[in-house]
C-alpha positions in Angstrom: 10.5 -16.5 -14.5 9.0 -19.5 -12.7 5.6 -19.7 -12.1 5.5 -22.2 -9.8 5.2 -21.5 -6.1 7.5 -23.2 -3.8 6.1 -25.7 -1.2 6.9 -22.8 1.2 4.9 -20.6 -0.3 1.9 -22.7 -0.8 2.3 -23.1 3.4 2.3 -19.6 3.8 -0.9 -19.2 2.3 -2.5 -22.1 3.8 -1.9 -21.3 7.1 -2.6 -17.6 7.1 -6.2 -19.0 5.3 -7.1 -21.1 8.0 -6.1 -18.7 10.5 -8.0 -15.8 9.3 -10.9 -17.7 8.7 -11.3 -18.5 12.1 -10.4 -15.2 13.2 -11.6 -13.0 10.8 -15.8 -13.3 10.1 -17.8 -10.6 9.2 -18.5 -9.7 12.9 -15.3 -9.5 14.3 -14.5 -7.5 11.2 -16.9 -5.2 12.4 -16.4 -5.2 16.1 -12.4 -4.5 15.1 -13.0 -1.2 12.8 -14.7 0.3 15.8 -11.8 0.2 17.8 -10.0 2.9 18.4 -6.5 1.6 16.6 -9.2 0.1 13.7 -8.1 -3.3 13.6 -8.0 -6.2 16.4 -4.5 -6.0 18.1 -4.9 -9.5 19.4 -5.0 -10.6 15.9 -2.3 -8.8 15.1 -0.3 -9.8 17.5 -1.0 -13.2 16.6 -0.2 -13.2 12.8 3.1 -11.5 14.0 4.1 -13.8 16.3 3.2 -17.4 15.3 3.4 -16.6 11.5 5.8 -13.8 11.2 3.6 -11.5 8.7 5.0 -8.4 9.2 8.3 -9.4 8.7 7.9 -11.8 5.8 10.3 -9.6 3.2 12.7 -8.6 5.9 16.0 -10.0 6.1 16.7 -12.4 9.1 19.2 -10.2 10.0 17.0 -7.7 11.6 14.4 -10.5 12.9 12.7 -10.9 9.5 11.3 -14.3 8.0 13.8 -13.5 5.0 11.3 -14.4 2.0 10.6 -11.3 -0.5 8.0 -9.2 -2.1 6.0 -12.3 -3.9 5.3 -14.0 -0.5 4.0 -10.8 0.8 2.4 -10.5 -2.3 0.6 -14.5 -1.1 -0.1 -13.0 2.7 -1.9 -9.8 1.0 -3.9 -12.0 -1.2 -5.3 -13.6 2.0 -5.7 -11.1 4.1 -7.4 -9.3 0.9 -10.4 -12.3 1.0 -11.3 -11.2 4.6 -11.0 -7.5 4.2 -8.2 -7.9 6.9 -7.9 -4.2 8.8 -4.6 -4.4 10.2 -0.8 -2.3 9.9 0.1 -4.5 7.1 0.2 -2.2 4.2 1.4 0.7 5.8 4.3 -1.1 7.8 5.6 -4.0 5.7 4.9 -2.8 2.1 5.9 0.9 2.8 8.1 2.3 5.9 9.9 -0.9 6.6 11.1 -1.1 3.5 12.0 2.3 3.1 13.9 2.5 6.8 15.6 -1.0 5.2 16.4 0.7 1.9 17.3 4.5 3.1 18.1 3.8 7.1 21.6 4.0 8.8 22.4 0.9 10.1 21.7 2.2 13.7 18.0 2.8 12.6 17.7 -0.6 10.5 18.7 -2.0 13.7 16.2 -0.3 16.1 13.5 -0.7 13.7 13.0 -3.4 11.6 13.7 -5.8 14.4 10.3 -3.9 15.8 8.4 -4.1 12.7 9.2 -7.9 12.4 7.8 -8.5 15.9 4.8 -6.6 15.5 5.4 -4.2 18.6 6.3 -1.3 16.2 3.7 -0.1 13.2 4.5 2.7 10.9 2.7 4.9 8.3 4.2 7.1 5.9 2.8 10.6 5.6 2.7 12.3 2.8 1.0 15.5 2.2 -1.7 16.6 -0.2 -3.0 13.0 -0.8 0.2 12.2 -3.0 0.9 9.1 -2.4 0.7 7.8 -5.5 3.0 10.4 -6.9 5.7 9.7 -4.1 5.8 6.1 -5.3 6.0 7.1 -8.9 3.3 5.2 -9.4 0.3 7.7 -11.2 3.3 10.6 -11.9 6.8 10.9 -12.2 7.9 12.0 -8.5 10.0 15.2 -9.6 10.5 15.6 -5.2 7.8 18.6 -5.2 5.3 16.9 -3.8 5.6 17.2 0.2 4.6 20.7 0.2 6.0 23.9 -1.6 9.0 25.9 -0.5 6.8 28.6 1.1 3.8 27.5 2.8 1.0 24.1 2.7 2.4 20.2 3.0 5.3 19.3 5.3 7.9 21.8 5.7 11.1 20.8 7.8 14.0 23.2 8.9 17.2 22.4 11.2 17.8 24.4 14.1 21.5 24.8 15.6 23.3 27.1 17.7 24.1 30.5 16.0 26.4 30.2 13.1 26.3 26.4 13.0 25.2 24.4 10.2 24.2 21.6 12.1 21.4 21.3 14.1 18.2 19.7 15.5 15.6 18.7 12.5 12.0 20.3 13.1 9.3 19.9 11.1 5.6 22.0 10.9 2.5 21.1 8.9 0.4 18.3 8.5 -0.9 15.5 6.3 -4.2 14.2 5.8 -5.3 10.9 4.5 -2.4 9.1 6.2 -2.7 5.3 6.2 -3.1 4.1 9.6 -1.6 7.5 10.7 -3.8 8.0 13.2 -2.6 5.1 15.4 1.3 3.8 14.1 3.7 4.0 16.6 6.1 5.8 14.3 5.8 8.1 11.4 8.4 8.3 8.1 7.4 11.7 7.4 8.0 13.1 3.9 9.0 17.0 4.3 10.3 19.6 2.2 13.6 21.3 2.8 15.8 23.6 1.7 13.6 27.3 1.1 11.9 28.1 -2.1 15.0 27.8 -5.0 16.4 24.9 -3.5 14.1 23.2 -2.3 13.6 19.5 -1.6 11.8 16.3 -0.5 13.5 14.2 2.3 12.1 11.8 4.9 12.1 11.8 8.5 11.6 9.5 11.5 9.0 10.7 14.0 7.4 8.5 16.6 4.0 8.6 17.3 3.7 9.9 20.3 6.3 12.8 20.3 5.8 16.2 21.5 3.6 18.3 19.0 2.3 15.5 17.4 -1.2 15.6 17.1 -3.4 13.0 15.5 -7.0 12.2 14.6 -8.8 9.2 12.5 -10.6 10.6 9.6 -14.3 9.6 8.7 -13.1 7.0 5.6 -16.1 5.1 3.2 -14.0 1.7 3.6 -13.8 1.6 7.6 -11.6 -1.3 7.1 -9.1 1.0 5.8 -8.6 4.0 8.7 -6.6 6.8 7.7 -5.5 9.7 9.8 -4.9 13.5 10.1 -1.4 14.2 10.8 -0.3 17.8 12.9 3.1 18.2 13.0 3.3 21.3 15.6 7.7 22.4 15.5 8.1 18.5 15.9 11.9 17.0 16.5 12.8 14.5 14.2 15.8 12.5 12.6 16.4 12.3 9.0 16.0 8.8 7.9 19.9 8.1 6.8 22.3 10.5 6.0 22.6 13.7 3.7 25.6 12.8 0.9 27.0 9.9 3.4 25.9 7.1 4.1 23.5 5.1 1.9 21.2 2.1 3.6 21.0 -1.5 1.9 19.0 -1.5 -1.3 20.0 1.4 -2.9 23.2 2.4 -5.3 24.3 5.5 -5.1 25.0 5.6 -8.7 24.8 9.0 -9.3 26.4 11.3 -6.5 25.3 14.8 -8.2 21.7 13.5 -7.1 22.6 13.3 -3.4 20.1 12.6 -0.5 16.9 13.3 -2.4 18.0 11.5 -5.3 17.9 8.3 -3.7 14.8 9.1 -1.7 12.9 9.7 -5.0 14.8 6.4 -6.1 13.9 4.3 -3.3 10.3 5.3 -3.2 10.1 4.3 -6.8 11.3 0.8 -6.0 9.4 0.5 -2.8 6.4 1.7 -5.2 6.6 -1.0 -7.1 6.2 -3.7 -4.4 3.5 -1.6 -2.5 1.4 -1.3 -6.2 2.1 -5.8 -6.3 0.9 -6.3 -2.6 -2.5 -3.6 -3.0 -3.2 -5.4 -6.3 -3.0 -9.0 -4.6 -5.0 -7.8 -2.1 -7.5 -6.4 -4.6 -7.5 -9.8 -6.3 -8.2 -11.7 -2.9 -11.2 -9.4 -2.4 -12.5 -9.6 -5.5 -11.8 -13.5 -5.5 -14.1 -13.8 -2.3 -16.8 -11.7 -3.6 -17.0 -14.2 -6.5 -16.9 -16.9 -4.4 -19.4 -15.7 -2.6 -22.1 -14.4 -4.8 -21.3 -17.8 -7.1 -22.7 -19.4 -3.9 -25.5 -17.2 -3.6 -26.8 -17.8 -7.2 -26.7 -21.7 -6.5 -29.4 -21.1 -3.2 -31.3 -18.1 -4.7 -34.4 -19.3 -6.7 -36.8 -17.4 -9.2 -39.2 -18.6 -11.6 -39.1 -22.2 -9.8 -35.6 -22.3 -10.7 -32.2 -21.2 -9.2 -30.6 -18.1 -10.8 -27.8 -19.4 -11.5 -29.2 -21.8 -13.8 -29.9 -18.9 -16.1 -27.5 -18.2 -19.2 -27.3 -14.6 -18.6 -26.2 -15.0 -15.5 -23.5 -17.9 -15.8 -21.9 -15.4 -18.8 -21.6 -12.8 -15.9 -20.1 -14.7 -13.6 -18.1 -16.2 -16.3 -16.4 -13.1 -17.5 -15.8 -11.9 -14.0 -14.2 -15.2 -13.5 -11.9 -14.6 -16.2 -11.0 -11.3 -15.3 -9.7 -12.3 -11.7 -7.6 -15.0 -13.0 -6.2 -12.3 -15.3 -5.8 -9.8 -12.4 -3.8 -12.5 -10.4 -1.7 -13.9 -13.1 -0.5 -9.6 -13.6 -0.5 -8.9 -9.4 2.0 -12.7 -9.4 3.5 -11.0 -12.2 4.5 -7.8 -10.8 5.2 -9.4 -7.4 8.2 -11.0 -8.8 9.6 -8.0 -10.9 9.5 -6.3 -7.7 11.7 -9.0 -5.9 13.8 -9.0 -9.2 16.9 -7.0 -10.3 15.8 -3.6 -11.3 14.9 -3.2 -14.9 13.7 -7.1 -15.1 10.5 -6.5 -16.1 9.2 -4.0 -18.4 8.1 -0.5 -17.5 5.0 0.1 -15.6 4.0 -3.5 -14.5 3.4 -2.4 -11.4 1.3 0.1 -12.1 -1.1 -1.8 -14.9 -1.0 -4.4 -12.6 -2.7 -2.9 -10.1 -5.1 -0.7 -12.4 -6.3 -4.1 -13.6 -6.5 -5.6 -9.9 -8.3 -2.3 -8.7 -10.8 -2.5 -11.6 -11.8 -6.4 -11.4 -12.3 -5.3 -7.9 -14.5 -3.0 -8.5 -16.1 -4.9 -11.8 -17.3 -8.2 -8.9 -18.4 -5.8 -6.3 -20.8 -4.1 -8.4 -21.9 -7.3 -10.1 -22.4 -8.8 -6.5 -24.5 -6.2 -5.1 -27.0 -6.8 -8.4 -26.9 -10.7 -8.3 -27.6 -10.2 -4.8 -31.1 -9.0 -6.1 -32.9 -6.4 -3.3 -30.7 -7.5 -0.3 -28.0 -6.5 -2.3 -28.5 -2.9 -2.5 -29.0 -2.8 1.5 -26.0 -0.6 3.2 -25.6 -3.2 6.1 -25.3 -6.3 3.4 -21.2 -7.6 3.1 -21.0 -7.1 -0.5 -21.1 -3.6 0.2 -18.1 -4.2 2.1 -16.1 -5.1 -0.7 -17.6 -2.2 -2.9 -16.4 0.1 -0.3 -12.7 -1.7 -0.5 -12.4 -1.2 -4.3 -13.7 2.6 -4.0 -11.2 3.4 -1.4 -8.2 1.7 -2.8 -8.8 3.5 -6.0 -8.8 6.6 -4.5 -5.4 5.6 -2.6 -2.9 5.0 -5.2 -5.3 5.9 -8.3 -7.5 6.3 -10.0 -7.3 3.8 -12.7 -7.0 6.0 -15.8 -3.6 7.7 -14.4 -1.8 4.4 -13.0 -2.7 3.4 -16.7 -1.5 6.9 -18.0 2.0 6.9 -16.4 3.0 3.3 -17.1 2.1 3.9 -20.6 4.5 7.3 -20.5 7.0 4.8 -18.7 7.2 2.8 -21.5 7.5 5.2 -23.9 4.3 4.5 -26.0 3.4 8.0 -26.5 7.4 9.7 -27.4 7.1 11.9 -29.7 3.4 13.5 -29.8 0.9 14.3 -27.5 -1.0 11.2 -25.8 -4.0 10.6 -27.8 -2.1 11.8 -31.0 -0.5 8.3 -31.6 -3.3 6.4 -30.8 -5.4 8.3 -33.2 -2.6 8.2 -36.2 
């Protein structure tokens, strides 16, 4: 592995740091997560167009910028020290990726050229808040997660003329919690098929604004984060790829027993891993600001005659939180690259530690910043709060901490052969 970034790379970041900071203040950030979509669509347009931000890890092929999951790791990290809202996550960390990996070439070719230009935004629904099980991220993803083969989650049946296999997809249920759901223009829907004993998870393509589609935007802590209630009301849809044929870029169909579910769970794991890298850069550039920030207001702040700062006990503070986001970073680079890399390149559960440390320096400087901040601090209105809100929300979004930890330490095997506690006590 090389740790050095490419000139390209450093440009990336540069530009997208002066952009935002022009851009991006603490009121337009608020003025944008009133809107109705929850984030500024001239801006987004913008980052789309003159830098290319939602297509940085897609091929130029389908009107991507070609670079890979560490540079969209750097753009995260930015957008991260501004609390960007925006379809970022959502579209370039998780459907694009998953249209690129699973897609026929028909829909890589109507959609990720949309993506790339910022015209199209996607969310991927999955029911029950399991989101971090679908990317095998806090569970394995055994395929049960989008609802059980008789009622609740997402549930998906084909419809054909009498005694035809074939048929129309339709799909009936809902999904809360949906990143940006409440406003993409199309929906990768995971859905369970198949009845009761043979049941499975697949996923669908449904654009926003279909028939029997009905969407609201949930009441969320971190505004800068809208989510969505999904209603899928006997909804047409088209199966993203092809059941047993054939199988979109990015995946092997090594084992053909598996068949279309197989690689779905496969390719969620793998897109998984570069969503867990881009969240935990973004977690780092948050909590990176936050330092920065209350570091600044230690300097100006004055008790006793003296600036705070200039206080032991509070230079050790900011001293061990300093530490701790230079660690986060070095694991979120880390894990950026495995994800870019050949599969098995870097050991198993980086991702996931990763972004349990990321989330938890995040949280770890937000606290610190509303005390340091003294009485204004603890005001609801004050930006530090902000960031507290950020790190709350993110845990609760592929988390919590103690279970990312939990399955990468299963992945690795650290607890074969007793029950988890059991080895660490013996």
């Amino acid at each position: 592995m090389d740790a050095a970034f490419t000139e390209e790379q450093h440009e990336i970041r540069r530009t997208l740091r002066e952009l935002l900071h022009k851009r991006c203040g603490p009121d337009d950030l608020r003025a944008a997560v009133r809107t109705s979509e929850g984030h500024d669509r001239a801006l987004w347009r913008q980052l789309a167009q003159q830098l290319g931000l939602p297509g940085l890890a897609l091929p130029a092929a389908y009107g991507g910028v070609g670079c890979g999951p560490t540079e969209l790791a750097l753009a995260c990290e930015e957008t991260g020290r501004v609390l960007l809202p925006s379809p970022l996550l959502p579209t370039a960390a998780l459907v694009a990726p998953l249209v690129q990996a699973l897609g026929t070439e028909r829909q890589r070719t109507e959609l990720l050229p949309a993506f790339a230009a910022g015209g199209l935004t996607g969310a991927l629904a999955v029911p029950g808040a399991q989101l971090g099980t679908a990317l095998a991220l806090t569970a394995r993803n055994a395929g049960d997660w989008a609802g059980g083969g008789r009622a609740g989650g997402v549930q998906a049946r084909r419809h054909g003329a009498e005694g035809e296999a074939e048929g129309e997809w339709r799909l009936y249920g809902e999904a809360a919690q949906v990143l940006d759901g409440h406003s993409a223009g199309l929906l990768l829907v995971a859905a369970h098929t198949g009845g009761y004993a043979r049941g499975r998870t697949l996923l669908f393509v449904v654009r926003g604004d279909a028939p029997g589609v009905v969407r609201v935007r949930q009441t969320a802590m971190d505004e800068t984060r809208p989510l969505g209630l999904v209603q899928l009301r006997d909804v047409s849809a088209s199966l993203l790829g092809t059941e047993g044929g054939e199988v979109g870029q990015g995946v092997e169909d090594t084992e053909d027993t598996e068949g279309a579910d197989g690689r779905v769970e496969r390719a969620l794991a793998r897109v998984g891993a570069g969503a867990a890298a881009a969240l935990a850069a973004e977690a780092v550039g948050a909590a990176d600001a936050a330092l920065a920030r209350t570091v600044e207001y230690v300097r100006v702040r004055e008790q006793f005659g003296r600036p705070i700062g200039s206080f032991q006990a509070v230079q050790h503070r900011l001293a061990d939180l300093y530490v701790q986001v230079q660690a986060a970073r070095s694991a979120a680079y880390y894990a950026a690259w495995a994800a870019g890399g050949p599969e098995g390149a870097a050991e198993p559960g980086t991702p996931g530690l990763a972004l349990a440390h990321a989330l938890e320096t995040l949280r770890a400087v937000a606290g610190e910043a509303i005390q340091l901040h003294g009485g204004i601090g603890f005001t609801w209105e004050h930006d530090a709060h902000l960031f507290f809100k950020r790190a709350v929300c993110d845990e609760l979004l592929l988390g919590p901490v103690h279970r990312l930890r939990a399955h990468a330490a299963g992945a690795a095997g650290l607890f074969e052969g007793g029950a988890m506690g059991v080895g660490v006590l013996a």
